[in-house]
N, C-alpha and C positions, 0 to 999 in steps of 0.2 A: 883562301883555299881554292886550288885549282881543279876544276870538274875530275880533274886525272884523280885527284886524291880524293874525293867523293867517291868515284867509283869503288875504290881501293877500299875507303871505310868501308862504304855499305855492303859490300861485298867480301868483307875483312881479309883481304887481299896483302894486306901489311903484314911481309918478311915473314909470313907462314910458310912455313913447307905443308905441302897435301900432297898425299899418297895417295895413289889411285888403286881402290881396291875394285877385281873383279867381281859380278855378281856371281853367285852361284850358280849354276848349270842346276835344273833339273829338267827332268822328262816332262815333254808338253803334256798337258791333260785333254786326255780326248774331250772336243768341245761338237754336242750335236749340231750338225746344221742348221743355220737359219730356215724357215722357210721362205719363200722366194713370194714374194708379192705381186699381182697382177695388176697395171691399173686400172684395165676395163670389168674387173670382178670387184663386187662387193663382198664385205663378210658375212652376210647373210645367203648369198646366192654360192659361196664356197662352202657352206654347211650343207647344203641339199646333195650335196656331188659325195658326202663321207660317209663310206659304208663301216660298221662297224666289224671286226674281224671274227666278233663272235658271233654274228649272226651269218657268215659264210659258209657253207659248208663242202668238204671238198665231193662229195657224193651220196646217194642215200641208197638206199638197199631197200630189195623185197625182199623178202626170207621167204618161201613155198614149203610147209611144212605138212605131212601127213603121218601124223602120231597111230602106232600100232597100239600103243598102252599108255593107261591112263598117266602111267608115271613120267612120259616123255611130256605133258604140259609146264613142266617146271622150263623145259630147255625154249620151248615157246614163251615164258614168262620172261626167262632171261635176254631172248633175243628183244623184246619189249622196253627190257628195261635201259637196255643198251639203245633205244633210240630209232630201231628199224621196226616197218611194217612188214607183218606176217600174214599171208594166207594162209588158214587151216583147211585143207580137206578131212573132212570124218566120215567119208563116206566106207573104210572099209573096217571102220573099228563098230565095236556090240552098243546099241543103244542107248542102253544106259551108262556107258564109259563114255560116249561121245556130250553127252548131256553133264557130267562130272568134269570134263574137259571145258565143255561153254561156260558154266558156271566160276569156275577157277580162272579163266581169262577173263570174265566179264571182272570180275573182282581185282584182277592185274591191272587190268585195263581203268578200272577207275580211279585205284590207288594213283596213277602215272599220270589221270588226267587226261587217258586217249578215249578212245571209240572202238565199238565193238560193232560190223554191219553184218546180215547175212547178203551173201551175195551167188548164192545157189542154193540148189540141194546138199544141206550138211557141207558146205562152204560157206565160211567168214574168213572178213578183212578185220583183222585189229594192227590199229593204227596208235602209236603215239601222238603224244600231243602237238609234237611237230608237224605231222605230216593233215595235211586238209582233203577230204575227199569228197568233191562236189557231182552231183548227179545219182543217181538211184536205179535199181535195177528190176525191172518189174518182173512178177512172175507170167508169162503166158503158158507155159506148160507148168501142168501141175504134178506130184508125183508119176501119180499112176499113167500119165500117157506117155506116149515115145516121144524121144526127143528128134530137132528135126533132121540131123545130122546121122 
């Protein structure tokens, strides 16, 4: 047997007809990119560079609010829970409304996990638990004196 007709066996080439059928067409499948590898970067030293997207945020907000009545602390609770810091001025509502109000936020404020400071006369910062506020504000003028301004 001559190599010609080896091929022809093993490849059963012998007085067959073969049709050539095309493959089907379908639509490419969106394939993600590869990521592209560095030589001079390790996999270790490419972890440190990746920030995660939920911890970016695209801006943060102070909310200044100065509640007439007691019932507007809900709208204070809600800007809270939404994630922004609020300053409360109570300095032109009735004493014991304003005291009704600290209580109600201090209790907001703890459910969420933030902070409640005073940072005046009948001025607080409550802050959710996002937001971090370092340094403190001391009093040198007490009620009753002038202020220096």
């Amino acid at each position: 047997m001559s190599i010609k007709n080896r091929f022809k066996s093993f490849f059963a080439l012998d007085d067959e007809e073969y049709e050539y059928e095309e493959p089907e067409t379908k639509e490419p499948e969106y394939e993600a990119p590869q990521p592209h590898s560095f030589p001079n970067k390790t996999p270790q030293s490419t972890k440190q560079n990746v920030v995660s997207l939920q911890s970016v945020q695209k801006s943060s907000k102070v909310v200044l609010s100065e509640p007439r009545v007691y019932a507007e602390a809900q709208e204070i609770a809600d800007q809270l829970k939404n994630r922004r810091a609020v300053v409360v001025n109570l300095q032109s509502i009735q004493r014991d409304q304003a005291k009704r109000i600290v209580d109600f936020l201090s209790g907001t404020v703890y459910a969420i996990g933030g902070d409640i400071q005073r940072i005046g006369t009948d001025i607080f910062l409550c802050t959710p638990d996002n937001v971090d506020v370092s340094g403190a504000i001391s009093e040198l003028v007490s009620e009753d004196d002038h202020q220096r301004w």
